[in-house]
PDB file with one MODEL, atoms N, CA, C and O in Angstrom:
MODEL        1
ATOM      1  N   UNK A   1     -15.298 -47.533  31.898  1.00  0.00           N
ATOM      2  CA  UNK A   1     -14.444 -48.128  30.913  1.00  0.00           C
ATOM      3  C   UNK A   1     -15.136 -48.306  29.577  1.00  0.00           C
ATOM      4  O   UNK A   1     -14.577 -48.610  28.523  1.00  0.00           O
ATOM      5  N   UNK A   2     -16.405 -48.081  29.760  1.00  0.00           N
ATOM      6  CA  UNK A   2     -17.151 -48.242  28.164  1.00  0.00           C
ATOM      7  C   UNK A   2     -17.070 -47.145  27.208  1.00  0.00           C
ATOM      8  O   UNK A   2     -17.485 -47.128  26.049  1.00  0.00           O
ATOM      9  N   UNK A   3     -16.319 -45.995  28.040  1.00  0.00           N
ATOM     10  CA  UNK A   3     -16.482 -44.613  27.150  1.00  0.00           C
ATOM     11  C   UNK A   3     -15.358 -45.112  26.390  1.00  0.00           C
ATOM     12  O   UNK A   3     -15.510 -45.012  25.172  1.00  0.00           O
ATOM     13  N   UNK A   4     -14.146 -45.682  26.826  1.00  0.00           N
ATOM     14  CA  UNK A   4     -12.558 -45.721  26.018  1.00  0.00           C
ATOM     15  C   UNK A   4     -12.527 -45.754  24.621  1.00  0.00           C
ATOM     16  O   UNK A   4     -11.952 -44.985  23.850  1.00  0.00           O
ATOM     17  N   UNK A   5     -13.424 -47.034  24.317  1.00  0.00           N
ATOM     18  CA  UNK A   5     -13.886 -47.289  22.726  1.00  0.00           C
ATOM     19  C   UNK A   5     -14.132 -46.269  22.178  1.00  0.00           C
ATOM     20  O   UNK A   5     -13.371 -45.740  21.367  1.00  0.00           O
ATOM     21  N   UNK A   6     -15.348 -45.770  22.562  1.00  0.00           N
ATOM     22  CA  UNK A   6     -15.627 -44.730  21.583  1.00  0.00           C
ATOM     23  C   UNK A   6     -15.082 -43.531  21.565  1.00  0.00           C
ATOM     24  O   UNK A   6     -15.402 -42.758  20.662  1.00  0.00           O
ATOM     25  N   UNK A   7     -14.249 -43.181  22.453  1.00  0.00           N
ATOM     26  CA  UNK A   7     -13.012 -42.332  22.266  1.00  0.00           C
ATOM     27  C   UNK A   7     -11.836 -42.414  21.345  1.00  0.00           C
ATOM     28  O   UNK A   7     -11.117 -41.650  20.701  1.00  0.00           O
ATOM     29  N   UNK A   8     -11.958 -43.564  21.556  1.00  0.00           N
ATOM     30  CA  UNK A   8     -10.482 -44.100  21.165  1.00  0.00           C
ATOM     31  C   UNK A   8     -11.465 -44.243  19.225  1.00  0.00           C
ATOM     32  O   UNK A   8     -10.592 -44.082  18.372  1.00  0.00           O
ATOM     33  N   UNK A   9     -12.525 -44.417  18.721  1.00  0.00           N
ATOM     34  CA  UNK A   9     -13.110 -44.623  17.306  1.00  0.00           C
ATOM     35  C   UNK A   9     -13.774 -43.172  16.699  1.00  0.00           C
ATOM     36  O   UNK A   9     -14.162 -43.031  15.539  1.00  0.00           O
ATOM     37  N   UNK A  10     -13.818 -41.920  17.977  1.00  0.00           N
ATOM     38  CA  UNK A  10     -13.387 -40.790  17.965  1.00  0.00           C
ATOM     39  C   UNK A  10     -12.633 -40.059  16.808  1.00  0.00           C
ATOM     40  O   UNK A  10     -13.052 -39.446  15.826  1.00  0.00           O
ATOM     41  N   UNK A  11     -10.934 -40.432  17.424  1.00  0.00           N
ATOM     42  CA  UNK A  11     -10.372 -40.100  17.715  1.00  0.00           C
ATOM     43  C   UNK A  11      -9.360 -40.114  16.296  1.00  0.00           C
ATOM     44  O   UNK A  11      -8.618 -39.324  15.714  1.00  0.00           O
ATOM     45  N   UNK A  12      -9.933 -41.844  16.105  1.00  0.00           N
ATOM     46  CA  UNK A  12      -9.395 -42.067  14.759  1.00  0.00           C
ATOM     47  C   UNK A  12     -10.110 -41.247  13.223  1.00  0.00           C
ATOM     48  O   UNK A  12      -9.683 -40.745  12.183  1.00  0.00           O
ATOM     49  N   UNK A  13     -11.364 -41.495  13.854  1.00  0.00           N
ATOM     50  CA  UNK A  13     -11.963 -40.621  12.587  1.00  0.00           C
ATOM     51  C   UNK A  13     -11.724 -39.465  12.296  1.00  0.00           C
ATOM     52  O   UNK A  13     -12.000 -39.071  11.162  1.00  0.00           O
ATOM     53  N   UNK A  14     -11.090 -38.525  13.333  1.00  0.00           N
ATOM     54  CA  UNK A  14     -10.958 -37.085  13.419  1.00  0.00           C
ATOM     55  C   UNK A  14      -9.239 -37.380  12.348  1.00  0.00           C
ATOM     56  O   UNK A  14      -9.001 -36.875  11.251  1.00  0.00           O
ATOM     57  N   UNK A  15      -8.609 -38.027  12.893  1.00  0.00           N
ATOM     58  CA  UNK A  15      -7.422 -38.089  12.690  1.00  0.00           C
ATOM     59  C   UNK A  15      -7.563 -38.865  10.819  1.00  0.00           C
ATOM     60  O   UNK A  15      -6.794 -38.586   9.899  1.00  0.00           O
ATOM     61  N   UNK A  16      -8.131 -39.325  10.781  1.00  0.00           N
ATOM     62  CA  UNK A  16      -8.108 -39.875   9.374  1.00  0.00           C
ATOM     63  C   UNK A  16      -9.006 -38.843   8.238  1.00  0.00           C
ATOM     64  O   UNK A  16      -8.930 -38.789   7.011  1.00  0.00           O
ATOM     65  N   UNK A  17      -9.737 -38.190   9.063  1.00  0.00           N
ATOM     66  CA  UNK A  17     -10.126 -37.050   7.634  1.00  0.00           C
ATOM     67  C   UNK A  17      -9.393 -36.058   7.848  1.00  0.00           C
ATOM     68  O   UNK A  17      -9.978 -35.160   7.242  1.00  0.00           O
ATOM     69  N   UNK A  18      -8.186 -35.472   8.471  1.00  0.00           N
ATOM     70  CA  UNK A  18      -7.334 -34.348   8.792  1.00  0.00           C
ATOM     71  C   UNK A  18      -6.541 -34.928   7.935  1.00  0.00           C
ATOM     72  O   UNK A  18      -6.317 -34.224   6.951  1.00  0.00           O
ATOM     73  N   UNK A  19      -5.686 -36.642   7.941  1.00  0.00           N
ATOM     74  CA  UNK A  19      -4.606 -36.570   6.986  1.00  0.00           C
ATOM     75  C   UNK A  19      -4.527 -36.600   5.595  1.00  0.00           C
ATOM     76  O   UNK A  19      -3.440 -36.412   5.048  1.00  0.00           O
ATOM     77  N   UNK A  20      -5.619 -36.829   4.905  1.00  0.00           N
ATOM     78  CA  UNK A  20      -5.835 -37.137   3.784  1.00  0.00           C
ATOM     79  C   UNK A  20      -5.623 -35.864   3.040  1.00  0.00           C
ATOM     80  O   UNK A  20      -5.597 -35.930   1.811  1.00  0.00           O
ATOM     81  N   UNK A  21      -5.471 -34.736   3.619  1.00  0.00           N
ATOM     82  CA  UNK A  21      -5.332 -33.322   2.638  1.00  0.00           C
ATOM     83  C   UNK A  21      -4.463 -33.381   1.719  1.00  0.00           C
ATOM     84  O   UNK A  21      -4.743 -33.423   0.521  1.00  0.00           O
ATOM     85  N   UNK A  22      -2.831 -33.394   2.394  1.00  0.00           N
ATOM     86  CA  UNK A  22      -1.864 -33.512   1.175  1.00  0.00           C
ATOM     87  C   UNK A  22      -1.821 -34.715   0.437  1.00  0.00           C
ATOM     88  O   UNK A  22      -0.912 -34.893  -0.374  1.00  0.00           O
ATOM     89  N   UNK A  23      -2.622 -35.483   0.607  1.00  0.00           N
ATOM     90  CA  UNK A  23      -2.738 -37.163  -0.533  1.00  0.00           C
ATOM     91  C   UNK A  23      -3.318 -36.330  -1.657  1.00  0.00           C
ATOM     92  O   UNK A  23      -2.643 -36.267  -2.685  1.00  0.00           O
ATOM     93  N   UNK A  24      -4.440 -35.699  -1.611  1.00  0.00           N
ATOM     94  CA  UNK A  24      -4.891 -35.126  -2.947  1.00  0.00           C
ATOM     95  C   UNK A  24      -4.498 -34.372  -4.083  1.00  0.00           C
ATOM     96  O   UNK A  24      -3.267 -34.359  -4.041  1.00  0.00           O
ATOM     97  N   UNK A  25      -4.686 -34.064  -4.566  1.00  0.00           N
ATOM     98  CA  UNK A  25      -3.815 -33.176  -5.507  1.00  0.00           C
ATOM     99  C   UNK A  25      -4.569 -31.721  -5.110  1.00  0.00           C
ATOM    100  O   UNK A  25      -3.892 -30.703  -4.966  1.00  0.00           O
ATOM    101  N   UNK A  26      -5.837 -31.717  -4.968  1.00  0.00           N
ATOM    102  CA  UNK A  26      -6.667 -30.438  -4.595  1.00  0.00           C
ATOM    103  C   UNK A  26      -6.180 -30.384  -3.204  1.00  0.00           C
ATOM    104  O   UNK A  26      -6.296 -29.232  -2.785  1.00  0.00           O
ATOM    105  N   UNK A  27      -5.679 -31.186  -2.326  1.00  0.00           N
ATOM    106  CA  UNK A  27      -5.202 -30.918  -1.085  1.00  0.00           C
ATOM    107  C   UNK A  27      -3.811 -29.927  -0.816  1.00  0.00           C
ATOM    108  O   UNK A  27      -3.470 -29.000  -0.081  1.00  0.00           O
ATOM    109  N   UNK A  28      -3.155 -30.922  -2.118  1.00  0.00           N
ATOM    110  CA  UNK A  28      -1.572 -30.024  -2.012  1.00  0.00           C
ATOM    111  C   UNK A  28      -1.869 -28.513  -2.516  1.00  0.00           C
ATOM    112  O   UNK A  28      -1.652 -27.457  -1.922  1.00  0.00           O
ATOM    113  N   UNK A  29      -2.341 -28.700  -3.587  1.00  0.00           N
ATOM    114  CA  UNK A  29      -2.443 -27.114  -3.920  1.00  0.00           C
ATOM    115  C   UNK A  29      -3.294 -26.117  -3.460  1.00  0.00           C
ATOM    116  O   UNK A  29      -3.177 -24.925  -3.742  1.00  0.00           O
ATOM    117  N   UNK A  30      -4.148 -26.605  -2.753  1.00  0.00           N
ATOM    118  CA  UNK A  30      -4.549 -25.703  -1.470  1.00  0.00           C
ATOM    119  C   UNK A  30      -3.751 -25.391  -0.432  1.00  0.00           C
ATOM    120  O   UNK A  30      -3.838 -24.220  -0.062  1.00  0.00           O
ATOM    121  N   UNK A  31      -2.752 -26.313   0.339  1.00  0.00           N
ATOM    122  CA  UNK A  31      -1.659 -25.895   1.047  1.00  0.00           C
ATOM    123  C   UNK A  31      -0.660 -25.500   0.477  1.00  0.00           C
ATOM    124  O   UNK A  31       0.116 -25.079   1.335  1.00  0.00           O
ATOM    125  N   UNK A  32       0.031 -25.337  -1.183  1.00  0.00           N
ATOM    126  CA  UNK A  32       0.680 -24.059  -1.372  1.00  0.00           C
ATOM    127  C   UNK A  32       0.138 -23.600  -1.340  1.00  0.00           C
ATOM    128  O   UNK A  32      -0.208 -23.896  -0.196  1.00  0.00           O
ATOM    129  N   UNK A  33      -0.627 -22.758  -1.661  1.00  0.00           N
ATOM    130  CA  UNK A  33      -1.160 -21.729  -1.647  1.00  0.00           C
ATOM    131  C   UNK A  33      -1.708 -20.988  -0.866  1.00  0.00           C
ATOM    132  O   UNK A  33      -2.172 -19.865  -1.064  1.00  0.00           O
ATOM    133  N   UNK A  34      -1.659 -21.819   0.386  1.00  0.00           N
ATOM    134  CA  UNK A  34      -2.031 -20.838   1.909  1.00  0.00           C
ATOM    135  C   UNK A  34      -0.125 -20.831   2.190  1.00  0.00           C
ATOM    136  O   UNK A  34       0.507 -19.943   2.762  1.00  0.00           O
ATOM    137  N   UNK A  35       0.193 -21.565   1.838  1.00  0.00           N
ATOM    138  CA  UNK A  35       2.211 -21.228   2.158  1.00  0.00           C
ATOM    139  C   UNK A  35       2.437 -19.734   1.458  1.00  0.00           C
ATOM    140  O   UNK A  35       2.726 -18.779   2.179  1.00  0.00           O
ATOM    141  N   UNK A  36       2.287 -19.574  -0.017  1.00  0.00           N
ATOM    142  CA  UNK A  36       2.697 -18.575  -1.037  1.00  0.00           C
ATOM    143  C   UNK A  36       1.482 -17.703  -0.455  1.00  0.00           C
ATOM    144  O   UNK A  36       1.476 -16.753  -1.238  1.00  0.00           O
ATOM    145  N   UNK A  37       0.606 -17.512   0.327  1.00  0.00           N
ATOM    146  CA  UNK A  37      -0.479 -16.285   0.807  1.00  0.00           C
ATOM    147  C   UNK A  37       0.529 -15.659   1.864  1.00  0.00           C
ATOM    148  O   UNK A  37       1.136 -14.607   1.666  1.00  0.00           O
ATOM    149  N   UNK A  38       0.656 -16.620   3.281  1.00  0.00           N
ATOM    150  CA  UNK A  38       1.810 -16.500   4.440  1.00  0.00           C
ATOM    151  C   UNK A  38       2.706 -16.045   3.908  1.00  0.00           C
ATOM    152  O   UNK A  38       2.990 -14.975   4.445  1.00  0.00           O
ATOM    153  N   UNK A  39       3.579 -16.369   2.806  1.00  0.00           N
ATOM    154  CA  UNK A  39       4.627 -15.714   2.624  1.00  0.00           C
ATOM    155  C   UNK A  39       5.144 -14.336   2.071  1.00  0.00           C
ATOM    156  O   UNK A  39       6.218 -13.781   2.300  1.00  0.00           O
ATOM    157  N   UNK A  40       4.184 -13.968   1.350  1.00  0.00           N
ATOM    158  CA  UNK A  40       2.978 -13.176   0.312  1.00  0.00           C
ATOM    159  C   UNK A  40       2.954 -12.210   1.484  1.00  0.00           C
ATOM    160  O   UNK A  40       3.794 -11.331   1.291  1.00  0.00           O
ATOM    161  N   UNK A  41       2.275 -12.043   2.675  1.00  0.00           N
ATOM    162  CA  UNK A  41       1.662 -11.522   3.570  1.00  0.00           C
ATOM    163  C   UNK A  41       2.798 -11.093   4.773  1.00  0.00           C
ATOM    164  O   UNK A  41       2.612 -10.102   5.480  1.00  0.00           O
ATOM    165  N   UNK A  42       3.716 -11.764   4.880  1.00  0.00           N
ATOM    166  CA  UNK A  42       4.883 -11.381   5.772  1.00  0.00           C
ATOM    167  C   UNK A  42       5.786 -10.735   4.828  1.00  0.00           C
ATOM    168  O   UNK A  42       6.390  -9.775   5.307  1.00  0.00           O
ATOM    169  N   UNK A  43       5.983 -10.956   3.861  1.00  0.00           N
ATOM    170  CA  UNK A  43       7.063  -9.956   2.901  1.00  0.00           C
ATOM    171  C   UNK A  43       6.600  -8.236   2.362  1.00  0.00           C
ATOM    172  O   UNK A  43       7.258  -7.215   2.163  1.00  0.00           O
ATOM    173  N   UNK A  44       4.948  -8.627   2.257  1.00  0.00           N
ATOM    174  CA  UNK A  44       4.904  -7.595   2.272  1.00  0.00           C
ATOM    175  C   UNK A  44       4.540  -6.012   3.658  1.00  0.00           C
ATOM    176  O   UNK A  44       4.629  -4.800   3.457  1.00  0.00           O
ATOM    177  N   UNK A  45       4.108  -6.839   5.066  1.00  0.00           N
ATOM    178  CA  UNK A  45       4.448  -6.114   5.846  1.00  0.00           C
ATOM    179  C   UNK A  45       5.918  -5.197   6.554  1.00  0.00           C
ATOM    180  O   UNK A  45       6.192  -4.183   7.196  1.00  0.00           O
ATOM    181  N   UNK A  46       6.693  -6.655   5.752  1.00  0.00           N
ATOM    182  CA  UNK A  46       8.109  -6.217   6.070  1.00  0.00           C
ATOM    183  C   UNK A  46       8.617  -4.891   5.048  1.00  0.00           C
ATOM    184  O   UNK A  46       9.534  -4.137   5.373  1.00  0.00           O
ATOM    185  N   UNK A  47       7.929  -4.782   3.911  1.00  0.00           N
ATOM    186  CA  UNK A  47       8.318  -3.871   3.288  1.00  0.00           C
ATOM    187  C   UNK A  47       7.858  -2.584   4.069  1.00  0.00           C
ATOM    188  O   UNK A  47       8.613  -1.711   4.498  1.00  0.00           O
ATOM    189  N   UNK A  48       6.364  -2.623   4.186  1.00  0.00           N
ATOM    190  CA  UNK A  48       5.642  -1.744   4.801  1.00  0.00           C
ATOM    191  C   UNK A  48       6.273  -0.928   5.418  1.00  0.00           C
ATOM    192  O   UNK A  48       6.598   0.223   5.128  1.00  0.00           O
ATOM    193  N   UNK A  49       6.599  -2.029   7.004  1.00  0.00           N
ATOM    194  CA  UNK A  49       7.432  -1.512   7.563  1.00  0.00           C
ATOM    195  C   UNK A  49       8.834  -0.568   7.918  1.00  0.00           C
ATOM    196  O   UNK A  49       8.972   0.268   8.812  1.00  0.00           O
ATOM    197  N   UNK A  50       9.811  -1.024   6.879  1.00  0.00           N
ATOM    198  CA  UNK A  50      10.787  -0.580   6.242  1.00  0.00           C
ATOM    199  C   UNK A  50      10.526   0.952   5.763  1.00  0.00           C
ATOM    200  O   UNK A  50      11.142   1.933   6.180  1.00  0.00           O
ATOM    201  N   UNK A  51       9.275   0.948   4.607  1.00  0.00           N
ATOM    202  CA  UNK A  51       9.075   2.268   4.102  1.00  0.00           C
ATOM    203  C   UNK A  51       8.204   3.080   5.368  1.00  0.00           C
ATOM    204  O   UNK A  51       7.783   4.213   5.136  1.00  0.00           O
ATOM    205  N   UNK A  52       8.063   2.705   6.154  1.00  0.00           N
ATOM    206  CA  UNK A  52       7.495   3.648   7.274  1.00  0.00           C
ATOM    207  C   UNK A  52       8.327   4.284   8.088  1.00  0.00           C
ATOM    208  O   UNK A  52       8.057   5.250   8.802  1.00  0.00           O
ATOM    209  N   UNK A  53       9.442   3.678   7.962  1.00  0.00           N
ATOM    210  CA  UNK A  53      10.755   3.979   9.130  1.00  0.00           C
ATOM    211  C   UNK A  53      11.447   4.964   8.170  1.00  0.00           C
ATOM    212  O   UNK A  53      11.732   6.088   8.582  1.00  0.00           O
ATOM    213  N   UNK A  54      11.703   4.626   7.024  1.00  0.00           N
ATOM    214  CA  UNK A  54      12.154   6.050   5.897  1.00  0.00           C
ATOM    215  C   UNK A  54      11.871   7.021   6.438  1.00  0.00           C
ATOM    216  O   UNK A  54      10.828   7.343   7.008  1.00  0.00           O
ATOM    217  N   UNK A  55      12.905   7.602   6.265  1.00  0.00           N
ATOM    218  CA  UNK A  55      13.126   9.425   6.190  1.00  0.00           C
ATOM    219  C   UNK A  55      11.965   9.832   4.925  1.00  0.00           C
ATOM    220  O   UNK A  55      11.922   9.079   3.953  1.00  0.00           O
ATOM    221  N   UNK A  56      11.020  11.064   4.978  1.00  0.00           N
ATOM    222  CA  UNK A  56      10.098  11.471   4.385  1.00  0.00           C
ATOM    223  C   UNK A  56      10.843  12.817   4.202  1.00  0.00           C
ATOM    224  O   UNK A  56      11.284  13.720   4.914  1.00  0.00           O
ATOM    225  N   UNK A  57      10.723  12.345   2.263  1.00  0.00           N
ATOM    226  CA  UNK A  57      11.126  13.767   1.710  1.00  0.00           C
ATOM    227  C   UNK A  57      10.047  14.940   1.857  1.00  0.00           C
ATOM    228  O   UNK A  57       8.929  14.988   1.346  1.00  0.00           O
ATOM    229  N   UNK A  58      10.785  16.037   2.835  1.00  0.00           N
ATOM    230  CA  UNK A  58       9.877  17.108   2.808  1.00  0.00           C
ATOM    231  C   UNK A  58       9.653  18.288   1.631  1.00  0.00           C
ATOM    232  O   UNK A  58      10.606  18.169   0.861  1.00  0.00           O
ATOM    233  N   UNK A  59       8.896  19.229   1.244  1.00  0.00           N
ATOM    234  CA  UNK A  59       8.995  19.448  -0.151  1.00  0.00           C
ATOM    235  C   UNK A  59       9.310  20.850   0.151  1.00  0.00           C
ATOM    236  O   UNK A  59       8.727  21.304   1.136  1.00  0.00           O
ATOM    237  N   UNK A  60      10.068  21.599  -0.452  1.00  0.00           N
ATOM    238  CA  UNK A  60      10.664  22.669  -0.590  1.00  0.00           C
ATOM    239  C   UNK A  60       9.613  24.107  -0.039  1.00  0.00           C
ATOM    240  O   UNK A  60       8.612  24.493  -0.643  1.00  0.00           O
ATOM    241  N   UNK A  61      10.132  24.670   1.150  1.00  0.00           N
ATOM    242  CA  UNK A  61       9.293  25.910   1.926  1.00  0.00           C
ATOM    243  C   UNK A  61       9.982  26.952   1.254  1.00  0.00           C
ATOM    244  O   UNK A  61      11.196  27.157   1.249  1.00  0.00           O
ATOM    245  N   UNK A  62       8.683  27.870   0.438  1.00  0.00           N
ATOM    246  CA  UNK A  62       8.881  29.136  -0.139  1.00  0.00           C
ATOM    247  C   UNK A  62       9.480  30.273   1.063  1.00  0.00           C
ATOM    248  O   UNK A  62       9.057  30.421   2.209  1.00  0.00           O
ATOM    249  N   UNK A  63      10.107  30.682   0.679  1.00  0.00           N
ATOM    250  CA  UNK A  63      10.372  32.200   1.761  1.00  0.00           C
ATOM    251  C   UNK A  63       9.894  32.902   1.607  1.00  0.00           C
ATOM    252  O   UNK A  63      10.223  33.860   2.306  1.00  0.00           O
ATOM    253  N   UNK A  64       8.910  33.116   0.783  1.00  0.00           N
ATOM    254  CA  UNK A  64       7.942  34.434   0.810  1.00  0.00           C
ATOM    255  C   UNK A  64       6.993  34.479  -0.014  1.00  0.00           C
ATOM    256  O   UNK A  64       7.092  34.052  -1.165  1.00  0.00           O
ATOM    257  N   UNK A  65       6.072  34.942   0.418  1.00  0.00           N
ATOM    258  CA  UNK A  65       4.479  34.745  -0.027  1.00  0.00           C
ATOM    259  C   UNK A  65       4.418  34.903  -1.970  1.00  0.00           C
ATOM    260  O   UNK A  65       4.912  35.938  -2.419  1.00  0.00           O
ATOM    261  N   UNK A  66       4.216  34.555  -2.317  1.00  0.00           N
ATOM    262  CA  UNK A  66       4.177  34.640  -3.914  1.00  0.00           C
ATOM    263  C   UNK A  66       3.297  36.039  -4.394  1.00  0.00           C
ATOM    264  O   UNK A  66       2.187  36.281  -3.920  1.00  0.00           O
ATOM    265  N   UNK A  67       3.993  36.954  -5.446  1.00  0.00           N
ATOM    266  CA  UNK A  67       3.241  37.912  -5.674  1.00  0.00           C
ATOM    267  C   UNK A  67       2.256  37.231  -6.658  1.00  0.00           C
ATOM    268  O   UNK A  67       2.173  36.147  -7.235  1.00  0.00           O
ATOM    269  N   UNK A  68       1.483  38.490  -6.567  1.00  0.00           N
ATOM    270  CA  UNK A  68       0.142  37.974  -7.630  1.00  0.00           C
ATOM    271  C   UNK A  68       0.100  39.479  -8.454  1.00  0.00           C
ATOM    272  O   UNK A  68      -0.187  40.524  -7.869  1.00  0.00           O
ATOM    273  N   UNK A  69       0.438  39.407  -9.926  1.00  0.00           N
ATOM    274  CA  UNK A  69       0.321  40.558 -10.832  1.00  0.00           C
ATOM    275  C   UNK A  69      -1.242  41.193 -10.407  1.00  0.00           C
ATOM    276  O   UNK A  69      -1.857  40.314  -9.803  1.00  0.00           O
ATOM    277  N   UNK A  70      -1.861  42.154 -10.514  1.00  0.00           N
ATOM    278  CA  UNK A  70      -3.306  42.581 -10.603  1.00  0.00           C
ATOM    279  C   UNK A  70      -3.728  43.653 -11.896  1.00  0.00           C
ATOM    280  O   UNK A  70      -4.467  44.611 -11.669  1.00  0.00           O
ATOM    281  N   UNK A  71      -3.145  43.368 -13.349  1.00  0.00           N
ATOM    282  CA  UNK A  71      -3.120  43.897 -14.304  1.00  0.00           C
ATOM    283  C   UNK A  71      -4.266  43.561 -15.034  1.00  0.00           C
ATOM    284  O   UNK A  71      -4.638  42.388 -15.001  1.00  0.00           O
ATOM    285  N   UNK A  72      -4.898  44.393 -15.696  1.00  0.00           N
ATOM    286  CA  UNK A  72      -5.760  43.651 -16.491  1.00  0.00           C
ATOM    287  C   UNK A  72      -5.932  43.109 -18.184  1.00  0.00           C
ATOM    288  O   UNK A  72      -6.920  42.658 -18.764  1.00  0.00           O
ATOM    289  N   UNK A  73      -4.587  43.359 -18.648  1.00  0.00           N
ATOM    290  CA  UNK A  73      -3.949  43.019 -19.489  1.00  0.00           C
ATOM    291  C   UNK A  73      -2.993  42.567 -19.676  1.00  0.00           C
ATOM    292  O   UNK A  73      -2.606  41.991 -18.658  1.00  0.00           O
ATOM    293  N   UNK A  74      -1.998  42.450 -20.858  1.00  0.00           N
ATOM    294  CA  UNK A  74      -0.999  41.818 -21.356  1.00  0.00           C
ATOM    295  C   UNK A  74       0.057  43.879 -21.584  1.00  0.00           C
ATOM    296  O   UNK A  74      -0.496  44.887 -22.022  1.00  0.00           O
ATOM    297  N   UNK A  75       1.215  43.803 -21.211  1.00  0.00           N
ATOM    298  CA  UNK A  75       1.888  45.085 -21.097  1.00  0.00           C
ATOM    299  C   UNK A  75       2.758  45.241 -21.795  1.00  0.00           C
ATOM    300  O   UNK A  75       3.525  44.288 -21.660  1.00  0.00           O
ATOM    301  N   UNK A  76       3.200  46.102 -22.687  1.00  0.00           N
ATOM    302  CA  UNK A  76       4.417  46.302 -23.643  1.00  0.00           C
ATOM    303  C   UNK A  76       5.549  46.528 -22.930  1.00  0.00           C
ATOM    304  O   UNK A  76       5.586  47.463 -22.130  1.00  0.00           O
ATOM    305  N   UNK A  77       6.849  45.526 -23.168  1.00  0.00           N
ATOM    306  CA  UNK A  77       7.779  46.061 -22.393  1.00  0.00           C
ATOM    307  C   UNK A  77       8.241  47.731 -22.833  1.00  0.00           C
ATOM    308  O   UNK A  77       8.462  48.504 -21.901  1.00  0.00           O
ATOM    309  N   UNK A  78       8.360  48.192 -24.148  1.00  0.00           N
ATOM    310  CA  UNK A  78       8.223  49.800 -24.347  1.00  0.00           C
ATOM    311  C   UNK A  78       7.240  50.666 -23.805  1.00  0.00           C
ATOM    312  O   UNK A  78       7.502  51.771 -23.332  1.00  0.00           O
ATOM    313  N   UNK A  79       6.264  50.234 -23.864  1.00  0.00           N
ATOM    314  CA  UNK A  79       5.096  51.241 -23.429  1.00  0.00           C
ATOM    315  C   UNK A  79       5.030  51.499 -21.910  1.00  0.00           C
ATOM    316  O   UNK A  79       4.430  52.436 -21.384  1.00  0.00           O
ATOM    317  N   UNK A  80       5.750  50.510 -21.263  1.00  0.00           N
ATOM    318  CA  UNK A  80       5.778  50.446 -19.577  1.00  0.00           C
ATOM    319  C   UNK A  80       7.046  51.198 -19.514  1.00  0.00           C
ATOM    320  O   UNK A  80       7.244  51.580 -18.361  1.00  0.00           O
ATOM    321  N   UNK A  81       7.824  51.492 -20.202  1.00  0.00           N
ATOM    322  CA  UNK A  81       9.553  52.110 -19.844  1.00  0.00           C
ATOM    323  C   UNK A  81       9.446  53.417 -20.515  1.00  0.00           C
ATOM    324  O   UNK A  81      10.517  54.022 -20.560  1.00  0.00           O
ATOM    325  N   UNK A  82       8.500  53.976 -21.014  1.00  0.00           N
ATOM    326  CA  UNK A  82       8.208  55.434 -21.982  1.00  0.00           C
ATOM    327  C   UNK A  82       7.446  56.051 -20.911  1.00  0.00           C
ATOM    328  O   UNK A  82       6.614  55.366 -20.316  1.00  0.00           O
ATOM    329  N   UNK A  83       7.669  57.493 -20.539  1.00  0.00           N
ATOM    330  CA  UNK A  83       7.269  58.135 -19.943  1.00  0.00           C
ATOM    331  C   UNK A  83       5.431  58.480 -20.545  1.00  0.00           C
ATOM    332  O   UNK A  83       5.448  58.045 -21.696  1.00  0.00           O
ATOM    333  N   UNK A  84       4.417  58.867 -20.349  1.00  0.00           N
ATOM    334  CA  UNK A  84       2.889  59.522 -20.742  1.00  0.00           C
ATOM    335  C   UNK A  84       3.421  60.526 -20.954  1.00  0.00           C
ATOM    336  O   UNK A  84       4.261  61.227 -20.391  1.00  0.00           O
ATOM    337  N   UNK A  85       2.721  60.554 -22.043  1.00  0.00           N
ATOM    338  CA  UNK A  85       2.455  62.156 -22.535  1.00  0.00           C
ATOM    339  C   UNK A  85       1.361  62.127 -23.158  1.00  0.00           C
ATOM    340  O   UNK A  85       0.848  61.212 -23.803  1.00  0.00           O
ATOM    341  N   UNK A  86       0.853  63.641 -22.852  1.00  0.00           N
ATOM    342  CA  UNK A  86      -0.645  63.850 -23.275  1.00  0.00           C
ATOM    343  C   UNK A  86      -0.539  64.272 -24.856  1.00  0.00           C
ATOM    344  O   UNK A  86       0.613  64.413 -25.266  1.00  0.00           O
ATOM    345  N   UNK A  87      -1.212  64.411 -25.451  1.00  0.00           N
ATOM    346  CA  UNK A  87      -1.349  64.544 -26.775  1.00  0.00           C
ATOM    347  C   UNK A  87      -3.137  65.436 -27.040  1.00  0.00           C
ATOM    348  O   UNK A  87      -4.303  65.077 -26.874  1.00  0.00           O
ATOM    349  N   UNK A  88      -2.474  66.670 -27.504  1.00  0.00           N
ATOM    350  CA  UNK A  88      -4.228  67.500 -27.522  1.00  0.00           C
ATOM    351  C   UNK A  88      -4.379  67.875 -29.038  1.00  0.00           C
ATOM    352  O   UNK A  88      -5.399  68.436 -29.437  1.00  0.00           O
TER     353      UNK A  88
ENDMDL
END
C-alpha cells in the first residue's frame, strides 16, 4: 500500500505537464500546425491517388519508320525535274 502515493504523485505530474500545451500560445500554434501538416498530408495523397487511377494519355504511334534524306546538299526543285545533259 506504500507504492499508491507515489503512483498516484506519478501520475499527476505526467498529467499536468501534458495539459499545459494548448494554455500557451507556443502550445496552440504548434498544434495548428501539426492539424494544417495532417491535413496538408491527407489532401495531398488523395490527389495522388486520384491522378494515379487516371487514364494515361498515350502519345501518338508512327506507322512507319521515318525516312531520312541522304543528300549532301540543298537541291533545286528545276535542276532535279531537268533531264542531264552532257555538254562537250
Amino acid at each position: 500500500m506504500k507504492k499508491s502515493p507515489l503512483i498516484l504523485f506519478v501520475v499527476l505530474i505526467v498529467l499536468a505537464q501534458g495539459s499545459c500545451s494548448y494554455v500557451t500560445s507556443n502550445g496552440r500554434h504548434q498544434a495548428a500546425y501539426a492539424r494544417y501538416i495532417r491535413h496538408s498530408s491527407y489532401n495531398r495523397m488523395k490527389l495522388q491517388r486520384k491522378l494515379s487511377r487516371s487514364p494515361k494519355i498515350q502519345p501518338p504511334r508512327m506507322e512507319s519508320e521515318p525516312t531520312i534524306a541522304t543528300s549532301t546538299g540543298p537541291e533545286s526543285v528545276t535542276a532535279s525535274a531537268e533531264p542531264a545533259t552532257s555538254e562537250n
